[in-house]
Structure formats: C-alpha cells, structure tokens
N, C-alpha and C positions, 0 to 999 in steps of 0.2 A: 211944887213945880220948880222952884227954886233950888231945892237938893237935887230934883232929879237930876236939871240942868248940868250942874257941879259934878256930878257922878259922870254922866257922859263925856265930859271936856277933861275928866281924870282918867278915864276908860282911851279915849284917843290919846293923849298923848302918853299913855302907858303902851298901845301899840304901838306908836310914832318911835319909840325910844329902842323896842321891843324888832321895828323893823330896821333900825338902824343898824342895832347890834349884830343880826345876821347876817349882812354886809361887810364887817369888820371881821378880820383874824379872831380866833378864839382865844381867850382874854382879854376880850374889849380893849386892847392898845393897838393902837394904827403902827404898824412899819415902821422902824430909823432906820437912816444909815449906817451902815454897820463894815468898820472894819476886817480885814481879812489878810490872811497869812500863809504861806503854804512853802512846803519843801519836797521835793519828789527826788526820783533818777527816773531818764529815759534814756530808750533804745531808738536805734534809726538808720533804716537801710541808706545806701548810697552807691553811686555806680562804682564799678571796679573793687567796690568791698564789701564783705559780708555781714555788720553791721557795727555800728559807732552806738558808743554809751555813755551818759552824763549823770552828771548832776543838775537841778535845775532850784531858785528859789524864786518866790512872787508875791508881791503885794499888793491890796490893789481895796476897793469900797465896793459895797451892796447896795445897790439903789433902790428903794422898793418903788414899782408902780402899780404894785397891786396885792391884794391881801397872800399871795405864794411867788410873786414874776419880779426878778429883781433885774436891773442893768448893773453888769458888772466890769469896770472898767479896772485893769490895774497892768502893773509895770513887770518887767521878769528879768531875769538875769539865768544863761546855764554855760556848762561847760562840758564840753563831750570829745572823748578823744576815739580814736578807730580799736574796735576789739578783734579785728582779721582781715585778711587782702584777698584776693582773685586771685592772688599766683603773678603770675607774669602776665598776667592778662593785660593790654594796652585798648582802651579806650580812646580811640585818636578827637581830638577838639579843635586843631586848626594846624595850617601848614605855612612858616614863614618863608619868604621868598629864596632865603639864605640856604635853608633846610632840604635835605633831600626826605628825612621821614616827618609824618605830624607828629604835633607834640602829644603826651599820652596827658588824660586825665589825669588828676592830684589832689589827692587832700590832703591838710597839713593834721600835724599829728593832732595836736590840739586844737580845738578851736571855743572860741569865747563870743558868745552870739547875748544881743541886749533887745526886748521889744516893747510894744504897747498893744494890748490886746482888750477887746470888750467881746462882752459875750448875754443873750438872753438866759438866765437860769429860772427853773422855776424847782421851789423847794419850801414844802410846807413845813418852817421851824419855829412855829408856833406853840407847839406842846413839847414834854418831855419824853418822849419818846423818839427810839429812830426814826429816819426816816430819808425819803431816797430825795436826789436829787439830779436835775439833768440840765443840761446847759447845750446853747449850743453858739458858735460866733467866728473871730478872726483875728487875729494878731500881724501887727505890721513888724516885720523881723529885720534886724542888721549883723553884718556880721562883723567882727572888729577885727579880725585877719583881715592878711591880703589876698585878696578874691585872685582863682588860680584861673587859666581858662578853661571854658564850658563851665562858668557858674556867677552867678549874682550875690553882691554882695547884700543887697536889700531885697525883699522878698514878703509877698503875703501870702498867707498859709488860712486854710477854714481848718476848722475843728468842732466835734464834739464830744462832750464827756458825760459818765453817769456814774454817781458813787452811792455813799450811804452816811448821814450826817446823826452827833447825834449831841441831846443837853440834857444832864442829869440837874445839873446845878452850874451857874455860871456861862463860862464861853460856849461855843455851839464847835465841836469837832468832828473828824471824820476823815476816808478817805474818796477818789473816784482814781478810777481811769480814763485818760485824755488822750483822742486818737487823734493828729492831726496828717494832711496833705501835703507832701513838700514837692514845688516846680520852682527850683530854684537851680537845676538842672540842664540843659538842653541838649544833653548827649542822651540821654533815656527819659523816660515817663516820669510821672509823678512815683514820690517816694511816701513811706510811711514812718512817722516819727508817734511810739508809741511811750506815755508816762505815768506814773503812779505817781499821787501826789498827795500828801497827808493837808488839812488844811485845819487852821481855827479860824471860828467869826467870832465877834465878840462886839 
C-alpha cells in the first residue's frame, strides 16, 4: 500500500513538472532581457519632393512577457537628406502681413531627427532556426533642425515591421522591413517613411 502510495505522489508530480514545462519556451529557460542593435537606411516621401533618404541607428531592450511577445522599448538616432525636388512647384504654408506672395514649403537639406520608440514584437527565438518576426508600435520623434513652416518639430508616428531573425550559435540576427506614418505635415496628408534595418539581439 505504502509503495503504491509513493508511485502515485512520483506519477503527479512527474506530470506537475511535465505540465509546467509546456508552458515555458522550448528549452525549459524562461525569457531575459535581451539587448538589441540595429542599423538600417530609409526612404520617405515629403511634400514638394520626390523623396528623402537616410541613414538611421537604434538601440533599445527585449522585454519578455510571454514565452514569443516581447515589449520593446528603445532609442534611435537617423539622418536623411532630399534625393529630388518638384521642380518649381510652390507649396504655399502661410502669408505674412508684409508679404504679397505665401511663403512656399521647405525642407532643409539635411536633417538630423532623435526619438524614443516602444513597440509589441512577437518572435519565436527559442530554437536555431529562422524564424519570422513581427512588431507592431509608435515612436515619439524630434527633430533637431529648425522647423520651417507647415511642419512640426516634434511628432509621433505608428509603425509596423516584419522580418526574418535568425541564431546558429550565439547573438540572434537578422533583418525586417519597418513601415511607418508621417503627419508631421499640414500642407498634405500623411507621409510614408519606409526602412530596412539589419538588427542583433543578444
């Protein structure tokens, strides 16, 4: 009686451990935080021009709150200058009293923009294999020029991305595509600012 006893209380907590484990990522380790890295170039419409091209870098942490669902919160840094004009086209944005014509839209040639962005990812990098990943979030943007008229210097923007991530041995790399929404604008609609962006987690 006494073995049987012993046999059952080693039978439950053999599934107890057993139902635990299918709950957790595959190899039985729980999620860390995980650093991350990334370097891209993007492109991005804008009124009066055909479109503006950067560079951009960012770093930022992995949050896990779930065995694939990470909060990603991190910092960015790009720099984009205009790749073509409209011509003479004039985009008018305000008329000073002084003024007989408005003034036309402008962008400077350069521009150096800084933000803080978080985003929901979900990406099973659990094994060695590829494997996809998709995010989706918002970034609060500034721009360190001097804001011309018809545009904000501070701005927030949604975005979503999907790439392909991948770990042989060591850091987890990869790249995605990140499409975001620019109303930062008031002479025309919302804008499209599109990036390729290599990244490591590790």
């Amino acid at each position: 009686m006494a073995t049987s006893l012993r046999v059952r209380r080693t039978v439950r907590r053999v599934l107890l451990l057993a139902s635990m484990g299918l709950g957790m990522p595959i190899g039985a380790q729980r999620p860390t935080v995980q650093r991350n890295v990334a370097l891209g170039v993007l492109w991005q419409s804008a009124p009066s021009f055909i479109w503006e091209r950067g560079v951009l870098v960012d770093a930022g942490i992995r949050i896990p709150v779930g065995a694939w669902l990470y909060v990603h919160p991190n910092l960015e840094m790009s720099r984009s200058t205009f790749s073509g004009s409209g011509g003479d086209i004039c985009i008018p944005v305000d008329r000073q009293p002084t003024e007989q014509l408005p003034r036309c839209f402008d962008r400077p040639l350069h521009e150096v923009t800084g933000g803080l962005g978080v985003r929901l990812e979900g990406a099973n990098t659990t094994h060695n294999r590829r494997h996809l990943r998709g995010a989706i979030g918002f970034a609060v943007l500034r721009s360190f020029e001097q804001a011309n008229p018809g545009e904000r210097a501070h701005f927030v923007v949604p975005e979503a991305a999907l790439g392909v991530g991948s770990r042989l041995t060591g850091p987890a790399w990869g790249m995605e595509a990140r499409l975001r929404r620019l109303s930062r604008w008031g002479t025309e609609g919302p804008h499209t600012q599109l990036a390729l962006r290599t990244f490591v987690t590790w």
